[in-house]
mmCIF file as gemmi writes it, N, C-alpha and C atoms, coordinates in Angstrom:
data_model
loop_
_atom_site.group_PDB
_atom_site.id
_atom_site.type_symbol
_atom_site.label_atom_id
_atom_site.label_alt_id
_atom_site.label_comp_id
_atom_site.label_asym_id
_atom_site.label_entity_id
_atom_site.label_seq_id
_atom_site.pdbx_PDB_ins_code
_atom_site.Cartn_x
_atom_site.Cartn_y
_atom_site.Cartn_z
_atom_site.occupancy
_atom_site.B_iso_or_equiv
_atom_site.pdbx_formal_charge
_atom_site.auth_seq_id
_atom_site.auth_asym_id
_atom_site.pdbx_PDB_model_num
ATOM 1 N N . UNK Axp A 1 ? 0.852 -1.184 0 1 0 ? 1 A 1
ATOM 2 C CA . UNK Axp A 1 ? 0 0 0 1 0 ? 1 A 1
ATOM 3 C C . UNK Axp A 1 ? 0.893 1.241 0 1 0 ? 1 A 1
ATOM 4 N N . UNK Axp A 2 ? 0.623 1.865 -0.834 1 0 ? 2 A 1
ATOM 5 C CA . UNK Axp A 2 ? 1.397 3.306 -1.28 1 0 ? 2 A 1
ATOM 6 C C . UNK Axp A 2 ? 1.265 4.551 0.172 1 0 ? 2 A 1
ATOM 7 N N . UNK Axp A 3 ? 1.472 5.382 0.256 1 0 ? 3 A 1
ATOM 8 C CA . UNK Axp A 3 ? 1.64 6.524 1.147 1 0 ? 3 A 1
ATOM 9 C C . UNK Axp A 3 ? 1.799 7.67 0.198 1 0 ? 3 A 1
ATOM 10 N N . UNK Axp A 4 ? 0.456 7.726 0.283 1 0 ? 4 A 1
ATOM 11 C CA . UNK Axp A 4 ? 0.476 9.611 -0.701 1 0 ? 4 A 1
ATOM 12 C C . UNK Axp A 4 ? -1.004 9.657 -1.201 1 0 ? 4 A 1
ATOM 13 N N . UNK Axp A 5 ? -1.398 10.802 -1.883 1 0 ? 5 A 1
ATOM 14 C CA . UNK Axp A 5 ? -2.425 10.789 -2.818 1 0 ? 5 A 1
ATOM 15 C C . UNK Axp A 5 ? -2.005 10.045 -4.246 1 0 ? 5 A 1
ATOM 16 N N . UNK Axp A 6 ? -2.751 9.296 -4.591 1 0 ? 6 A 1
ATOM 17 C CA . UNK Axp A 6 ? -2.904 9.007 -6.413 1 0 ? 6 A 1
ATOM 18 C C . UNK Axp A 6 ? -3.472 9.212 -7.299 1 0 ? 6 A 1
ATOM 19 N N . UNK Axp A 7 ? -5.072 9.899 -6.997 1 0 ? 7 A 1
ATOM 20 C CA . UNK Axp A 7 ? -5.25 10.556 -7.902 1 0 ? 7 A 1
ATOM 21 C C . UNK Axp A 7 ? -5.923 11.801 -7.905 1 0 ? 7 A 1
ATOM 22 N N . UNK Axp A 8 ? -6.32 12.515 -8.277 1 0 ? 8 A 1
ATOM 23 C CA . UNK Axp A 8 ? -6.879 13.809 -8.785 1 0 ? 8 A 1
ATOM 24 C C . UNK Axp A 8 ? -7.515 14.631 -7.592 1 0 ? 8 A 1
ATOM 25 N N . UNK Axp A 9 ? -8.383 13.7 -6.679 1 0 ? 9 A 1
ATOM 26 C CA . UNK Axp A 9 ? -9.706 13.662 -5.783 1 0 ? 9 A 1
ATOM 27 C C . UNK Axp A 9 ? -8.41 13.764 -4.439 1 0 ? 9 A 1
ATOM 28 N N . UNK Axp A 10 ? -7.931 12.894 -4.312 1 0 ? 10 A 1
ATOM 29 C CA . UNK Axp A 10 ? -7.38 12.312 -2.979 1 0 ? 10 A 1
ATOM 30 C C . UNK Axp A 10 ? -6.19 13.888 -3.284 1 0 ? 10 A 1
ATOM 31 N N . UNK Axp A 11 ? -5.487 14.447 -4.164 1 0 ? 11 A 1
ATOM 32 C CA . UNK Axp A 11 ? -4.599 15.512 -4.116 1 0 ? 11 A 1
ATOM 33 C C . UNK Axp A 11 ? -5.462 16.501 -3.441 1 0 ? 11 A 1
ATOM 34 N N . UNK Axp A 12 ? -6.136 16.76 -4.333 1 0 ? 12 A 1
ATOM 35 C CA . UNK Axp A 12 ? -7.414 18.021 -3.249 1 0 ? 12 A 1
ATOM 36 C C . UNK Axp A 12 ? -7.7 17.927 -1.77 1 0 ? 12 A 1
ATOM 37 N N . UNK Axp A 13 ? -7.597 16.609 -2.021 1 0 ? 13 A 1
ATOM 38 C CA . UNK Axp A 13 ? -8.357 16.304 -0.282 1 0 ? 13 A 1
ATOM 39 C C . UNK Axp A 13 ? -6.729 16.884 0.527 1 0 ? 13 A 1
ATOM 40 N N . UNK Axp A 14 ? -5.564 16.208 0.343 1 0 ? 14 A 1
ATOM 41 C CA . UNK Axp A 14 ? -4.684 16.46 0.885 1 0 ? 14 A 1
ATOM 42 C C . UNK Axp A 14 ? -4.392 17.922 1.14 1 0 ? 14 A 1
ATOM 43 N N . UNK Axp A 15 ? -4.582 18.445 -0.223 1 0 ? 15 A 1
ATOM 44 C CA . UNK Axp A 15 ? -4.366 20.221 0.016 1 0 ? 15 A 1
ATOM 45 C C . UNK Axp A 15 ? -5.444 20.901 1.04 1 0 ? 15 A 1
ATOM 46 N N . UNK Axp A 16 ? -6.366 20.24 0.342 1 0 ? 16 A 1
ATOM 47 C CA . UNK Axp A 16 ? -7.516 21.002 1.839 1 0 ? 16 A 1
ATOM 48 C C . UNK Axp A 16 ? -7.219 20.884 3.218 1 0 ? 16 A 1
ATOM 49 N N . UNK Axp A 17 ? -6.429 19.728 3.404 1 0 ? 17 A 1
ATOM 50 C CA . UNK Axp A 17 ? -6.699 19.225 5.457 1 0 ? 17 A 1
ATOM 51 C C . UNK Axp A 17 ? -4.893 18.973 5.353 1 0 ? 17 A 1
ATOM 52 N N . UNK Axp A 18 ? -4.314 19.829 4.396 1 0 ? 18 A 1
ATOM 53 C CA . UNK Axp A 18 ? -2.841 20.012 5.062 1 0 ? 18 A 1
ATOM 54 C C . UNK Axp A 18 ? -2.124 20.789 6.077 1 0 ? 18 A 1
ATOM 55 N N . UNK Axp A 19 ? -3.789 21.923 6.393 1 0 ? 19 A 1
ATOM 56 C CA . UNK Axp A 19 ? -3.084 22.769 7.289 1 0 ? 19 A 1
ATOM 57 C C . UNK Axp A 19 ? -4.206 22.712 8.745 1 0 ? 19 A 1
ATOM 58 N N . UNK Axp A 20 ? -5.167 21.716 8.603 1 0 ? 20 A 1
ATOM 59 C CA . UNK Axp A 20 ? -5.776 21.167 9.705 1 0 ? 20 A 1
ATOM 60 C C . UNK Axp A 20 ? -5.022 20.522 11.122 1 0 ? 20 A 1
ATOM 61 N N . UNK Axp A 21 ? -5.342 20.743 11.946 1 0 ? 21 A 1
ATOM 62 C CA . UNK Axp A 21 ? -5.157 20.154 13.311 1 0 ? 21 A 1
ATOM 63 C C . UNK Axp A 21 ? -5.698 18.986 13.665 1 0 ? 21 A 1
ATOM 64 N N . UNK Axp A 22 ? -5.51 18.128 13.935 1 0 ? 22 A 1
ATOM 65 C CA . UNK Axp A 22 ? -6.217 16.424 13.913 1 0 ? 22 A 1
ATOM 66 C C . UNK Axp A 22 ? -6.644 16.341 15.733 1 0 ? 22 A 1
ATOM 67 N N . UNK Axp A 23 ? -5.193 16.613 16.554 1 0 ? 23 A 1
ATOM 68 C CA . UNK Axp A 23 ? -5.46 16.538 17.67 1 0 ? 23 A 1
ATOM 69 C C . UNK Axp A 23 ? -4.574 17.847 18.814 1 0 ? 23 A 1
ATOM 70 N N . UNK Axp A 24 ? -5.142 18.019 19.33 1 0 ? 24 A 1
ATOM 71 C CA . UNK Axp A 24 ? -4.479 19.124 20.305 1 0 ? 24 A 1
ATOM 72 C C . UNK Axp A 24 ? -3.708 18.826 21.368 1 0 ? 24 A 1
ATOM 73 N N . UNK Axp A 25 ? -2.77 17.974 21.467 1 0 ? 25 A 1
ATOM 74 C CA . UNK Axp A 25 ? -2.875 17.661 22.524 1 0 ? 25 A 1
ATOM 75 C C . UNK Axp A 25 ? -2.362 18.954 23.782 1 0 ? 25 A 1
ATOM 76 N N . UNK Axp A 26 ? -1.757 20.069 23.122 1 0 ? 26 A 1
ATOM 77 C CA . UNK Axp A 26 ? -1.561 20.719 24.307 1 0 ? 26 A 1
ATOM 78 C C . UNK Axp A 26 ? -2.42 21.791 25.386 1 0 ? 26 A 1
ATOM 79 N N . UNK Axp A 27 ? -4.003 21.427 23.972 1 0 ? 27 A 1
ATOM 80 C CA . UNK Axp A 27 ? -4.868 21.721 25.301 1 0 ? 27 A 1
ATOM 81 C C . UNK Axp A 27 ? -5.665 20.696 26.088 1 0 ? 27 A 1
ATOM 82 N N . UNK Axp A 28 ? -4.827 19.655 26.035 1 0 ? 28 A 1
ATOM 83 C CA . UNK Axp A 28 ? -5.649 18.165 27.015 1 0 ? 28 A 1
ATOM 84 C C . UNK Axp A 28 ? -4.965 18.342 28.215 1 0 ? 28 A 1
ATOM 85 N N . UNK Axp A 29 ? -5.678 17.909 29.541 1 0 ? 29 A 1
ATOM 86 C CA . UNK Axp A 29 ? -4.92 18.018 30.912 1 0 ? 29 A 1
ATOM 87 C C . UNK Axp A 29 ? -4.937 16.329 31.198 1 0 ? 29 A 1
ATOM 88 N N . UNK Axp A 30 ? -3.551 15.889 31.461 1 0 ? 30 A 1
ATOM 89 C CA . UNK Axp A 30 ? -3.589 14.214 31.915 1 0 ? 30 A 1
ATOM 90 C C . UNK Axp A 30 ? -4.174 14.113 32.944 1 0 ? 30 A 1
ATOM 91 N N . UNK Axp A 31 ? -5.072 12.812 33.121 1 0 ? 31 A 1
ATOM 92 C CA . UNK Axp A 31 ? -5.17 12.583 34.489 1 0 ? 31 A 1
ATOM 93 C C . UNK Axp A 31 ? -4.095 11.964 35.042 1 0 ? 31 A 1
ATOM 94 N N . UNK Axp A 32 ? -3.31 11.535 34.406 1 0 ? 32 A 1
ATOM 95 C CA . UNK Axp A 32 ? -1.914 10.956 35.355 1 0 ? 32 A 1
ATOM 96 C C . UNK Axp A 32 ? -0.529 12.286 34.949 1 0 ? 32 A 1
ATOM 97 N N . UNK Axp A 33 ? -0.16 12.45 36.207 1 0 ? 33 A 1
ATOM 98 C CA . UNK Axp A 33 ? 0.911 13.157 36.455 1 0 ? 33 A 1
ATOM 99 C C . UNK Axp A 33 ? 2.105 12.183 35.502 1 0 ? 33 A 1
ATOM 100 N N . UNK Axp A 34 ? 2.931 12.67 34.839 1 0 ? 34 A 1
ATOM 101 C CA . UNK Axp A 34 ? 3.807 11.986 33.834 1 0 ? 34 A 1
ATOM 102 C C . UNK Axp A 34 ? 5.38 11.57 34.472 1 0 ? 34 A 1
ATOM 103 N N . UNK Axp A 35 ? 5.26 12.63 35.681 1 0 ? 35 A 1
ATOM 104 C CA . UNK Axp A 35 ? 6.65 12.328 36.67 1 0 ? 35 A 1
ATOM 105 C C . UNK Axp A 35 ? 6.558 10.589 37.616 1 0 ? 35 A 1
ATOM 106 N N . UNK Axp A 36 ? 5.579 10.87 37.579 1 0 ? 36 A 1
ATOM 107 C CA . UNK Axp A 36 ? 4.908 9.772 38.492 1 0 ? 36 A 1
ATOM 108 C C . UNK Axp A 36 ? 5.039 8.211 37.69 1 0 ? 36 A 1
ATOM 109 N N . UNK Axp A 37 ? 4.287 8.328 36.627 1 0 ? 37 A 1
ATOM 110 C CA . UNK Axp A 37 ? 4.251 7.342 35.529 1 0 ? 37 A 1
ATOM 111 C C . UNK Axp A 37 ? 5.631 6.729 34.911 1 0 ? 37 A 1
ATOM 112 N N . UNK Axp A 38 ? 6.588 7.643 34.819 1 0 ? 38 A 1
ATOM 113 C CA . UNK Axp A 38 ? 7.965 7.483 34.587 1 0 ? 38 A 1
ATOM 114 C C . UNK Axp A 38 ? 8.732 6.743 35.675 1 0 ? 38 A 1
ATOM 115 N N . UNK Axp A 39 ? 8.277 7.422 36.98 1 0 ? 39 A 1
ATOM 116 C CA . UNK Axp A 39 ? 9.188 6.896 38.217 1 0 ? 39 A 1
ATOM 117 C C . UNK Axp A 39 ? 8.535 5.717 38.357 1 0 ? 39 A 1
ATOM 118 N N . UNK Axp A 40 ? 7.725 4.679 38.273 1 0 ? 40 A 1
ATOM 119 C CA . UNK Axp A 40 ? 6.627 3.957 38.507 1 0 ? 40 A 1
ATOM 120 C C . UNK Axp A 40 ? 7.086 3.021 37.067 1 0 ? 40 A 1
ATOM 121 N N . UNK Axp A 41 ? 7.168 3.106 36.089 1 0 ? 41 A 1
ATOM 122 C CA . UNK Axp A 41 ? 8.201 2.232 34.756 1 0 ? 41 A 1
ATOM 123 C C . UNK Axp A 41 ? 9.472 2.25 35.624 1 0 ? 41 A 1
ATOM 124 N N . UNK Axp A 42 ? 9.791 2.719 36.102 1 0 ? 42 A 1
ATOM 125 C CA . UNK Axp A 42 ? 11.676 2.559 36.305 1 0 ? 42 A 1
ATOM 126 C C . UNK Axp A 42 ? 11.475 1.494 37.581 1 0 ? 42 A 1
ATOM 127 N N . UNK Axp A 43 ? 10.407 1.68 38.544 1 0 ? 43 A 1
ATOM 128 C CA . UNK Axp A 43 ? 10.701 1.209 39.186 1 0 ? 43 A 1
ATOM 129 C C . UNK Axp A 43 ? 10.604 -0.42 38.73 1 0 ? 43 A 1
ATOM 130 N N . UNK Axp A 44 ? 9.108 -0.289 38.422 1 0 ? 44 A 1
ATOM 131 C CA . UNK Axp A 44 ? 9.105 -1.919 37.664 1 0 ? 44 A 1
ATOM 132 C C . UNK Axp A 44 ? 10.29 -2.585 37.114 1 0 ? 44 A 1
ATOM 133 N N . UNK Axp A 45 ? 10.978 -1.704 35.753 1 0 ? 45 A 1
ATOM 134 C CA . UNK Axp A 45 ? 12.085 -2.132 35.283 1 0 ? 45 A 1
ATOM 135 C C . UNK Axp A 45 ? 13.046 -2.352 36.461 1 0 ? 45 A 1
ATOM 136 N N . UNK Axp A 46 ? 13.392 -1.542 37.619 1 0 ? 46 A 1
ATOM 137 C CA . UNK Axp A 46 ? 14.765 -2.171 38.316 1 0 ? 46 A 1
ATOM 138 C C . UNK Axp A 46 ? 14.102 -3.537 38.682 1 0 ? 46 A 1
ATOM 139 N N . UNK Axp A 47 ? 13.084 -3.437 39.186 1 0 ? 47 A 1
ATOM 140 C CA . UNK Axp A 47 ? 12.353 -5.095 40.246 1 0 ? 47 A 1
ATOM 141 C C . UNK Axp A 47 ? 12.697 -5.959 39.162 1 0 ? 47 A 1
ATOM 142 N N . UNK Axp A 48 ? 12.122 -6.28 37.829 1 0 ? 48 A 1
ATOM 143 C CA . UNK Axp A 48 ? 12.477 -7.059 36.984 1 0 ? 48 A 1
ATOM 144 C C . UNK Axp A 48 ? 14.515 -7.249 36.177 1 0 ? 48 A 1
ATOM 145 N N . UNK Axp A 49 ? 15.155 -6.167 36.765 1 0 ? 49 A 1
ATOM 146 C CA . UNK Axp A 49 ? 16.607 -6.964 36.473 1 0 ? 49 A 1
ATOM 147 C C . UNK Axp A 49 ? 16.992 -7.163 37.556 1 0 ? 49 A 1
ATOM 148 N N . UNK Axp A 50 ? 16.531 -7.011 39.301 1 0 ? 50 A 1
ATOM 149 C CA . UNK Axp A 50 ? 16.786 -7.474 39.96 1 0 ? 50 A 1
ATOM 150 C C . UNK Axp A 50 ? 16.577 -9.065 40.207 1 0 ? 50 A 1
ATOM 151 N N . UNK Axp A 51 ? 15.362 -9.277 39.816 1 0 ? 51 A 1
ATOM 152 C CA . UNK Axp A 51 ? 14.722 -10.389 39.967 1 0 ? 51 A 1
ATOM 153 C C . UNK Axp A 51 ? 15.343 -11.125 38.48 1 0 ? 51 A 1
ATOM 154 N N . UNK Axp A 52 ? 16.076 -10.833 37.333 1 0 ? 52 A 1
ATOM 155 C CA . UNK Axp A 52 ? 16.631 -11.464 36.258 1 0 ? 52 A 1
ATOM 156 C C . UNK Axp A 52 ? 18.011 -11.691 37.366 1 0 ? 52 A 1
ATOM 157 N N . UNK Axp A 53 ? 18.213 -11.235 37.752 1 0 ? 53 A 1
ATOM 158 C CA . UNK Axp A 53 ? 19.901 -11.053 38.27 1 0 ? 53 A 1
ATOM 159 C C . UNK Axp A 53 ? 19.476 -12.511 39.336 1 0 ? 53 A 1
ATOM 160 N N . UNK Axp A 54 ? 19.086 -12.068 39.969 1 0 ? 54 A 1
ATOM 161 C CA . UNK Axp A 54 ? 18.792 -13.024 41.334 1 0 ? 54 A 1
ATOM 162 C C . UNK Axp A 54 ? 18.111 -14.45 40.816 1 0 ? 54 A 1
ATOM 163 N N . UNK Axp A 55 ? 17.623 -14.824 39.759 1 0 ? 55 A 1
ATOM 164 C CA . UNK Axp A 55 ? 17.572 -15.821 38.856 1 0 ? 55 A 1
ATOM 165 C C . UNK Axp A 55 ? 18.739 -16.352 38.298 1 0 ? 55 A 1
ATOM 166 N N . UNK Axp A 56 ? 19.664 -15.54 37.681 1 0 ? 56 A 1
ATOM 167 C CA . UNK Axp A 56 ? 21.023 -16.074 37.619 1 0 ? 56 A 1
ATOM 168 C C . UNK Axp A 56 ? 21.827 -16.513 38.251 1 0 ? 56 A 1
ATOM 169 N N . UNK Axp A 57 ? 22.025 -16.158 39.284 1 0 ? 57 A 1
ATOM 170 C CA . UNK Axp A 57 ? 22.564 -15.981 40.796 1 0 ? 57 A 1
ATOM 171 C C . UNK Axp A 57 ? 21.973 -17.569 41.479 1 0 ? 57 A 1
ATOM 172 N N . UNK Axp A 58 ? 20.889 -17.667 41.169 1 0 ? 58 A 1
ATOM 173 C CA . UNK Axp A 58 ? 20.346 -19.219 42.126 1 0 ? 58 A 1
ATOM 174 C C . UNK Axp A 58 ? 20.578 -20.186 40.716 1 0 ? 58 A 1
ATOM 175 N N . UNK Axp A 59 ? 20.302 -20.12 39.753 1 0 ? 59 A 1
ATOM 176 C CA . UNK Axp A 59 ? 20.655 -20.944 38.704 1 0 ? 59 A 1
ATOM 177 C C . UNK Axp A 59 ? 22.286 -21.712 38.536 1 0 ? 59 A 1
ATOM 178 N N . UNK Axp A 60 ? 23.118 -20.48 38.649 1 0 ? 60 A 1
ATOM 179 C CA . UNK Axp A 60 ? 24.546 -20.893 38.905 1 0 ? 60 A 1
ATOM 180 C C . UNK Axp A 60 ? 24.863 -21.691 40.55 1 0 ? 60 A 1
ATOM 181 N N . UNK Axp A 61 ? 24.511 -20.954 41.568 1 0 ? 61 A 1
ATOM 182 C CA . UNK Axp A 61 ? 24.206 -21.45 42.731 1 0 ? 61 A 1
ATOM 183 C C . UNK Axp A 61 ? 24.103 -23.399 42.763 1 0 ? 61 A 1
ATOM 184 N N . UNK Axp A 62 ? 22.859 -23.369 42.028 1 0 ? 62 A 1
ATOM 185 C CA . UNK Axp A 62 ? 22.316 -24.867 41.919 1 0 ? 62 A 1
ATOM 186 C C . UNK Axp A 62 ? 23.234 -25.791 40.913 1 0 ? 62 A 1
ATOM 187 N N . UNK Axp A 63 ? 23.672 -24.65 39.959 1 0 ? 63 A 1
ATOM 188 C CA . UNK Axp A 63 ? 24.322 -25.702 39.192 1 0 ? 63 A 1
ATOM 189 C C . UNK Axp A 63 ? 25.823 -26.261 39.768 1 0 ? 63 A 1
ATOM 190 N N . UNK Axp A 64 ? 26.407 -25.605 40.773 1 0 ? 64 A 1
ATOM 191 C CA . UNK Axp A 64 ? 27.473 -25.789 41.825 1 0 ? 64 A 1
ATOM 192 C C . UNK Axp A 64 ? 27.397 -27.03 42.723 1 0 ? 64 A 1
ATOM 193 N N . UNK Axp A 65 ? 26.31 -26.813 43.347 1 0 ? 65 A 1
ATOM 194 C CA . UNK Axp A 65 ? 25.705 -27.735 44.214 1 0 ? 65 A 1
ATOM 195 C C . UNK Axp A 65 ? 25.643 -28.961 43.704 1 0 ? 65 A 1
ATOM 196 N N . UNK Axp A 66 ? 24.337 -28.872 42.462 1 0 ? 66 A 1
ATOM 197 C CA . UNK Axp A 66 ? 24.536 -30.305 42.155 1 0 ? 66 A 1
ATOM 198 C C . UNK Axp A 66 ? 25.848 -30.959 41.328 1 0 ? 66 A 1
ATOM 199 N N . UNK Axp A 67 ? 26.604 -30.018 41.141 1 0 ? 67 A 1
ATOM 200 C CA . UNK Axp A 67 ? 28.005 -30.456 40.532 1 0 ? 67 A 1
ATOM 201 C C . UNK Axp A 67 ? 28.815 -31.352 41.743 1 0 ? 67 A 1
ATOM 202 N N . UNK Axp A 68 ? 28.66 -30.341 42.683 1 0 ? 68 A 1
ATOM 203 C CA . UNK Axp A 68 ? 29.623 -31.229 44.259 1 0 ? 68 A 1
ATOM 204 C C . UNK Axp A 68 ? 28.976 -32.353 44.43 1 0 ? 68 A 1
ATOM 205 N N . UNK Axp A 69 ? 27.731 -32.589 44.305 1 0 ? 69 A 1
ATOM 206 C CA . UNK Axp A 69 ? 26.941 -33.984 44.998 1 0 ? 69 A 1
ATOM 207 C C . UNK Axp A 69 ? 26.771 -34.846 43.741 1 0 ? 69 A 1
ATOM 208 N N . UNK Axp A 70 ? 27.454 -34.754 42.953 1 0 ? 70 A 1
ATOM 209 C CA . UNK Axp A 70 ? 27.334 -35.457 41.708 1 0 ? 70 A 1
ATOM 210 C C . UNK Axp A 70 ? 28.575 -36.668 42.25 1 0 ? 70 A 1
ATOM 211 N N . UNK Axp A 71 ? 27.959 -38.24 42.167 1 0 ? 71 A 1
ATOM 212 C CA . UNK Axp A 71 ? 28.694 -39.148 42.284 1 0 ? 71 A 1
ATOM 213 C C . UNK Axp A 71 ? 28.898 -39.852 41.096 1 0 ? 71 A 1
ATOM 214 N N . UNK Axp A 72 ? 30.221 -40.187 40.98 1 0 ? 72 A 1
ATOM 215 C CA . UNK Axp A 72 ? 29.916 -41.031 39.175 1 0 ? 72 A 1
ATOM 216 C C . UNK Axp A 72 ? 30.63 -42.168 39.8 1 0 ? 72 A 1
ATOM 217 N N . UNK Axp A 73 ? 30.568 -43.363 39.084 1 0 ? 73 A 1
ATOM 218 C CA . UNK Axp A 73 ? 30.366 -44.574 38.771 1 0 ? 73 A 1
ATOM 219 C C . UNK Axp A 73 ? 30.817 -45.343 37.763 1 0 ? 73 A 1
ATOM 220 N N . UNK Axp A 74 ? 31.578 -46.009 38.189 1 0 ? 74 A 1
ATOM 221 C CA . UNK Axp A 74 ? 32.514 -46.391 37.019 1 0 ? 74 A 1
ATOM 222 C C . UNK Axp A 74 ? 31.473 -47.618 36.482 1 0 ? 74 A 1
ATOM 223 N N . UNK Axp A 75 ? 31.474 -47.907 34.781 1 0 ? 75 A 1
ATOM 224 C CA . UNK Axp A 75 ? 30.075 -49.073 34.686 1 0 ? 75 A 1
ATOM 225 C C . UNK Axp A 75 ? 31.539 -50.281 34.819 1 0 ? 75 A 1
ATOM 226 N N . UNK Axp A 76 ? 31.037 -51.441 35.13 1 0 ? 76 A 1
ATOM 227 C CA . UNK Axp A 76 ? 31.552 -52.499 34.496 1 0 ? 76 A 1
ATOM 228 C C . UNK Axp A 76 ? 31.952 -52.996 32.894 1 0 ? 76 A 1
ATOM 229 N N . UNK Axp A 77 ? 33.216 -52.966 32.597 1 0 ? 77 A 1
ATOM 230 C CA . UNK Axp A 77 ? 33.089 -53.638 31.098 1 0 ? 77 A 1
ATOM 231 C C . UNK Axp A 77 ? 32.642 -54.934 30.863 1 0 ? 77 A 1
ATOM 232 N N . UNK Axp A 78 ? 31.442 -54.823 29.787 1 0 ? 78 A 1
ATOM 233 C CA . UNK Axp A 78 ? 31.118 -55.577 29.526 1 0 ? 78 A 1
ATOM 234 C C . UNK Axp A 78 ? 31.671 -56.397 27.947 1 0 ? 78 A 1
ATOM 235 N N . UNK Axp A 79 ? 32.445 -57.471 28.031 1 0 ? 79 A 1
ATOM 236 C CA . UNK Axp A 79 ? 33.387 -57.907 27.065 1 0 ? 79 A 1
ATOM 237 C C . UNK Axp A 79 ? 32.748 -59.165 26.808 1 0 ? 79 A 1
């Protein structure tokens, strides 16, 4: 799908509503404070690489552990 006018009708239309306003936003008032919303993403994001970190951290942990308690066993040859 193209991006533009193509023909005759759709050029007009473009010239007419090229100097239109679609949305305002700088006369909208948020209901959420945007300082807030920001500090509130960051925080989430640290909890989640804390909690990635501390997943790594017990993963290696375990893989230690069961490395030490790992008994091997020699098989018998069977000839």
């Amino acid at each position: 799908m193209a991006v533009g006018a193509r023909d005759y009708i759709d050029k007009l239309l473009v010239k007419k509503y090229a100097d239109e306003k679609v949305d305002n936003h700088d006369s909208m008032e948020s209901m959420i404070d945007p300082q807030k919303m920001l500090d509130a993403m960051n925080d989430v994001a640290t909890i989640q690489r804390n909690m990635f970190m501390l997943s790594q951290k017990l993963c290696t942990t375990c893989y230690a552990i069961n490395a030490k308690a790992a008994r091997y066993q020699k098989k018998a040859d069977v000839a």
